[in-house]
C-alpha positions, -999 to +999 in steps of 0.1 A: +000+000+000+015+036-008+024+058+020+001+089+030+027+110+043+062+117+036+083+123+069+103+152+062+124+175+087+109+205+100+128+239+091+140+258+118+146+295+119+185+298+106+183+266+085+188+291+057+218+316+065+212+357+049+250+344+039+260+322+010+271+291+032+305+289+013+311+325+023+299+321+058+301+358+080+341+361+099+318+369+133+353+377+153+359+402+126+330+414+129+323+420+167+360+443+163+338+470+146+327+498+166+295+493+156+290+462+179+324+462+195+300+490+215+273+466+219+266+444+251+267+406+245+249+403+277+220+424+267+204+399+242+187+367+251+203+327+245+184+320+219+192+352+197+230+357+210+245+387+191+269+358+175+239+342+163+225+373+147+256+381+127+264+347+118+230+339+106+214+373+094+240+390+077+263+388+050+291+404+033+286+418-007+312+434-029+302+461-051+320+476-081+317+513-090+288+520-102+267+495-091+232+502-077+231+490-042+195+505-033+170+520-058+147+548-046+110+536-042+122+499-038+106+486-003+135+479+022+138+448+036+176+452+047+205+480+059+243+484+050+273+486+069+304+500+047+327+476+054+355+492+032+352+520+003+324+547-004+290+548-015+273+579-027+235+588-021+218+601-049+199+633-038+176+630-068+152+613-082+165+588-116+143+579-146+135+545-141+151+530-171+187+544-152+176+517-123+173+485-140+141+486-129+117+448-137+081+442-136+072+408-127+064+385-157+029+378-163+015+342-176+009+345-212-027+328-220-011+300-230+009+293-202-024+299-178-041+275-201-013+248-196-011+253-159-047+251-155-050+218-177-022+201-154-033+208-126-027+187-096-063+169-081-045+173-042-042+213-033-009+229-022+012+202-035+050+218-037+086+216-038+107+215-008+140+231-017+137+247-051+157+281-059+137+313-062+143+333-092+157+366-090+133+393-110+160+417-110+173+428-148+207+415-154+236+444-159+269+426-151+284+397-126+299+411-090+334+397-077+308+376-055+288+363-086+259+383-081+240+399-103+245+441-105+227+465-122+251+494-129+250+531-135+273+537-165+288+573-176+276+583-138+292+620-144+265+625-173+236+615-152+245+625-119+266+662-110+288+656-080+272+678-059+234+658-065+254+632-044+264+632-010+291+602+001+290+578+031+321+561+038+337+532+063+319+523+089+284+539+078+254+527+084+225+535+058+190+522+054+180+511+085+151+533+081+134+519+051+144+481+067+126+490+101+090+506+087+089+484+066+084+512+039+101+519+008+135+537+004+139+571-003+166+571-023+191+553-045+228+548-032+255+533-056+288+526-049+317+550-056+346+529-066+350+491-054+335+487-021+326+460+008+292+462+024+275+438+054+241+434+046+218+429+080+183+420+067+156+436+088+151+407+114+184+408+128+186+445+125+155+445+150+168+425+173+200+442+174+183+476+176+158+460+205+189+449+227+214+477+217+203+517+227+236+524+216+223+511+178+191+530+183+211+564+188+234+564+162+205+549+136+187+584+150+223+605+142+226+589+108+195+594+100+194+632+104+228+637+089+222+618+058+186+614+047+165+640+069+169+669+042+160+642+016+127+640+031+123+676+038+130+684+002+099+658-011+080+679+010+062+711-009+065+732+019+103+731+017+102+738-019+125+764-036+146+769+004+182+774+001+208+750+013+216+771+041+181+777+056+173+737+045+205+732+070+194+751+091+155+737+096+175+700+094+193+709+128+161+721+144+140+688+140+129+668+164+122+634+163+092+614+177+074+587+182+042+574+194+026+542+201+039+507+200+056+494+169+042+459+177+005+473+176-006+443+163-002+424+193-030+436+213-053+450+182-078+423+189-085+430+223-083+472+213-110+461+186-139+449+208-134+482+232-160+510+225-149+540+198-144+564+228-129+539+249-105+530+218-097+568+211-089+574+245-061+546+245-045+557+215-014+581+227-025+614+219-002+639+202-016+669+201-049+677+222-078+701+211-074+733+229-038+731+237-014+753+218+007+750+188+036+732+190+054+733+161+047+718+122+043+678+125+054+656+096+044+622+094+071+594+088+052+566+088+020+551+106-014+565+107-029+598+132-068+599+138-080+632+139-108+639+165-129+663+181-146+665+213-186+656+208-205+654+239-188+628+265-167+615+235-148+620+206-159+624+165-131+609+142-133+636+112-104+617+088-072+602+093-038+612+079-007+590+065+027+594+057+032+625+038+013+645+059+017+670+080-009+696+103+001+723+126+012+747+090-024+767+088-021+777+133+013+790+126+003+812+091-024+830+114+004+832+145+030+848+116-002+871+099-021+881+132+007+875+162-021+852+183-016+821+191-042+796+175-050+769+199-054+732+183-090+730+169-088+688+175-072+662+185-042+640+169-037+606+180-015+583+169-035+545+152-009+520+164+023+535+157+032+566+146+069+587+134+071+621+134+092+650+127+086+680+148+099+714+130+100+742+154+075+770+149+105+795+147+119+779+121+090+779+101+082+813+106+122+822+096+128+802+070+097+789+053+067+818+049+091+842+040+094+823+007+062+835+001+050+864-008+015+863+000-010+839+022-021+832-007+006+816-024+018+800+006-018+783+008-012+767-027+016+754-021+000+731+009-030+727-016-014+690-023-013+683+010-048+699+018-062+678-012-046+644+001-057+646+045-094+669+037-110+642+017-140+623+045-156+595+034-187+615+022-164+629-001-170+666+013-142+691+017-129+688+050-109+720+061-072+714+066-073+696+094-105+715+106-076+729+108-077+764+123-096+782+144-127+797+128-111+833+124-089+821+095-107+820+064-109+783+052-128+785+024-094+787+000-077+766+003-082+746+030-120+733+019-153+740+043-147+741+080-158+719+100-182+741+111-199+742+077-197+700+075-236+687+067-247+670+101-270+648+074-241+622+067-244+598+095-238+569+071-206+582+063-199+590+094-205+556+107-182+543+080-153+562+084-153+555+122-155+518+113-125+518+089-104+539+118-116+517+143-106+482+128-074+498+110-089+488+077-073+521+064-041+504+068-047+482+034-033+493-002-053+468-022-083+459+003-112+436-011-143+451-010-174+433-017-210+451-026-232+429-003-262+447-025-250+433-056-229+401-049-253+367-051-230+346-032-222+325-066-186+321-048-172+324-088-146+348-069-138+319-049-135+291-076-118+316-092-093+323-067-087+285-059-079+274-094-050+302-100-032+290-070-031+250-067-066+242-057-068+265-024-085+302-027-063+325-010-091+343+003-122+339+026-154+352+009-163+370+048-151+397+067-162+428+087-193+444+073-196+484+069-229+496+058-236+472+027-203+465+021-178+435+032-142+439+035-131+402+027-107+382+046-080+390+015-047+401+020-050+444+017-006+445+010-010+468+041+012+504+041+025+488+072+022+454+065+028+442+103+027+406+093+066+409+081+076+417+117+076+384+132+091+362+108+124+350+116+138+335+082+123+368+064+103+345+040+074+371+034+084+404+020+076+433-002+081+427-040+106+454-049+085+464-079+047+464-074+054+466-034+029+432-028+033+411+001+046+378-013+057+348+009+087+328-006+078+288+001+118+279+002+123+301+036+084+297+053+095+271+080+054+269+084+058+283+122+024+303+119+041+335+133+029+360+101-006+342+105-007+351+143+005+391+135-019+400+113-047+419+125-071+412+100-067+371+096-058+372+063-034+346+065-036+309+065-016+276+072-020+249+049-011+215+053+013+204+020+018+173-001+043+163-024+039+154-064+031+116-053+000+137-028+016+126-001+009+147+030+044+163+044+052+152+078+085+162+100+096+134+123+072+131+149+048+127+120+030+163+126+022+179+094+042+206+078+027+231+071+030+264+052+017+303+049-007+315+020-023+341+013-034+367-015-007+378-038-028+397-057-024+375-089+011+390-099+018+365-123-022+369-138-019+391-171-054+397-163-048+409-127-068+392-101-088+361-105-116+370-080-126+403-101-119+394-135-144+364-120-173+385-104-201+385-133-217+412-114-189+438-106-197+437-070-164+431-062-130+459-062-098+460-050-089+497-034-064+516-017-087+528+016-059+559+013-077+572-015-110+582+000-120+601-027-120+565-047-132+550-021-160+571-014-167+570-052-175+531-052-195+529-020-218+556-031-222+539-065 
């Protein structure tokens, strides 16, 4: 009789080394750098030693001059220690055909048609073991046999003083690594150079045990890549290097909230809105006074106003940002301080940069002529954070007291907002409350129009080896679902636990993909989400025999939506959906969004 399971053994978290095992990591060499020569052995637990760490989640990479070691808008999923040489950051955006940049390959129809007719009868059948494919396009070999892509005639294309150099003993994007977000902007080496990659799971660790780490990430980061934000922001648009400097020096950085938020979201969930507002750390509160322009690095702020015993959500801002600029025009036009007309709180975690009011006053409204043109040149950011769910003009972050005329360009005041929207009202305090604002490509489902003919689902299961990688129920808002489908989250939380780094960002699209060679099935990614959207499947091999490990428990493995990337069509479940009740969305772009539920 044929077996029903094959016994096979069970990965383990540093079964698969960052470093090529025939280059393993010199650790003694190493632990003689400052950088951890200054660290405490002591300080980190048994079973993640900082030995462990470097051995298992870092390795070294040669780079030749040239070569691109981190594009700009590519999600970050490791940091850089210069070893030996330089490296120069880019202080400017590059057309993408400079970075090598690769989409990933679709399935012709052909190829969809042969995978569908050969089909296996047993779901998630796979190969232990096989090599992923790098999507990266091909420019030229490294002494280390990796694939580069290379910046040639650099003087053409880049002046020296668009880039600023980082050399020995440098640590650069750490950032982008830890928030999960993407980078923000592209370094490339200057000459031949030696780099130690630490992808992000080690560098957390090392960053959770080490405060000396966590101070010098903070001095790095404002010395090399803090006036690279500030420039992509309008505001500082058209300053000088000097006053840029100057406004650089002044910043402050903060942060709110836990960056593990996940961990008690489903508890935080089943509280009351007022009692859930009232936990979130508050940044700002309504009534106090101005404390300087706040940026937003990362995370999510609710903003809120008092309404009875509790609190109104009115909309929610992201990364990109910023309130506090409208108080200090009226402070700089009228000399009176404008007290905060709401409440900013941060959703989970939040970063922030703090400019001083003085230095906005100095160096930034004197750019402008007039209020006016100083209004239009927050009108992007005005457009982006005044947008509620009823699609009504919100004023900039109700934003000012009612003296200042908010009519241009800040939208209607609050004041003016139609009390005759409870609906929307209702919705948007449902999308703050369960976080669903978090997702770039939610599922949303028209409860109105769908007929539960599950053809999403069949859909779903038949592009990805007999198992739908969604679940056709979810929280309900209004007449609307929001499925149990992976939403590739702006702060995808579920990349936090996992120790072998087996679910990521794809560099190019920026979706959530989990890589089957490095999943060691340990159900951590599953546990973080928030919203469920993962799943652990039981796997069989191409005789559909189930996987076992020794002591004949199954193996098991993560799935999930990955939002049909190799589909030409795009994803199964809509292209499915006969009648168009169905929509992937961005929950960031309420206009959008408000667009579709109001259909």
């Amino acid at each position: 009789m044929t077996n029903t399971v094959k016994i096979t053994t069970r990965p383990q978290r540093w079964d698969q080394p960052f470093a090529d095992a025939v280059q393993p990591c010199d650790v003694p060499s190493l632990l003689s750098l400052p950088l951890f020569q200054a660290m405490d052995p002591q300080a980190f637990p048994p079973q993640i030693p900082l030995e462990g760490i470097l051995r298992n989640d870092t390795r070294v990479v040669d780079f030749e001059d040239g070569d691109i070691i981190i594009r700009e808008g590519d999600y970050g999923g490791s940091a850089f220690l210069i070893l030996s040489g330089t490296v120069g950051v880019v202080l400017k955006s590059l057309p993408s055909r400079f970075l090598g940049r690769s989409e990933p390959q679709a399935r012709s129809f052909a190829e969809s048609v042969r995978e569908w007719w050969n089909r296996s009868p047993v779901a998630e059948v796979r190969q232990l073991g096989r090599s992923a494919t790098d999507r990266n396009v091909a420019s030229r070999r490294g002494r280390d046999g990796q694939v580069r892509v290379y910046l040639q005639d650099i003087p053409r294309i880049i002046s020296p003083q668009e880039i600023e150099s980082m050399s020995t003993g440098e640590l650069f994007g750490e950032m982008a690594a830890l928030t999960r977000s993407p980078r923000s902007a592209t370094v490339i080496a200057q000459g031949r150079c030696r780099l130690l990659e630490i992808r992000w799971q080690g560098l957390r660790d090392l960053m959770k045990y080490s405060p000396q780490l966590r101070d010098y990430t903070a001095q790095q980061y404002r010395q090399h890549s803090l006036q690279v934000h500030l420039r992509e922001t309008s505001l500082f648009h058209g300053l000088e290097d000097a006053a840029l400097e100057a406004v650089t020096r002044s910043v402050q950085f903060q942060s709110f909230g836990d960056f593990e938020w996940h961990q008690p979201f489903r508890e935080v969930i089943r509280q009351d809105t007022n009692r859930q507002i009232d936990s979130e750390p508050l940044i700002a509160q309504e009534g106090d006074y101005l404390g300087g322009l706040y940026m937003i690095r990362s995370g999510f702020v609710r903003v809120s106003r008092r309404r009875g015993a509790g609190h109104q959500t009115l909309t929610y801002l992201g990364k990109g940002d910023y309130f506090g600029f409208s108080e200090i025009m009226e402070l700089a036009s009228t000399g009176a301080n404008v007290p905060w007309q709401h409440s900013f709180r941060a959703i989970g975690y939040v970063d922030l940069l703090l400019v001083p009011t003085t230095q906005v006053m100095q160096f930034i409204l004197p750019n402008w002529p007039t209020p006016e043109e100083a209004a239009s040149r927050g009108r992007e950011n005005a457009a982006r954070v005044s947008q509620t769910l009823a699609g009504t003009a919100l004023a900039k972050q109700t934003f000012t007291a009612p003296t200042i005329d908010l009519h241009e360009p800040w939208g209607r005041s609050v004041a003016q907002q139609p009390e005759s929207a409870p609906e929307h009202q209702q919705r948007l305090e449902q999308f703050v409350q369960q976080r669903l604002i978090n997702g770039e490509q939610a599922m949303l489902i028209d409860l109105d129009r769908c007929t539960r003919c599950d053809d999403c689902v069949r859909a779903c299961a038949e592009t990805h080896q007999g198992n739908p990688r969604f679940v056709r129920t979810g929280p309900i808002v209004g007449h609307h679902m929001v499925a149990h489908a992976c939403m590739h989250c702006t702060d995808p939380v579920c990349l936090i636990g996992c120790p072998t780094g087996a679910i990521g960002r794809e560099h190019a699209t920026g979706v959530v993909q989990i890589n089957d060679d490095t999943c060691i099935g340990c159900g951590t990614c599953a546990q973080s989400c928030p919203y469920d959207n993962i799943r652990m499947v039981e796997i069989f091999d191409d005789a559909f025999r189930q996987q076992v490990d020794e002591r004949q428990l199954p193996i098991l493995k993560a799935t999930k939506c990955d939002l049909c990337v190799d589909q030409s069509g795009g994803p199964a479940c809509v292209n499915a959906c006969p009648h168009d009740a169905m929509v992937r969305i961005n929950m960031r772009e309420t206009d959008v969004l408000s667009q579709w539920l109001d259909r």
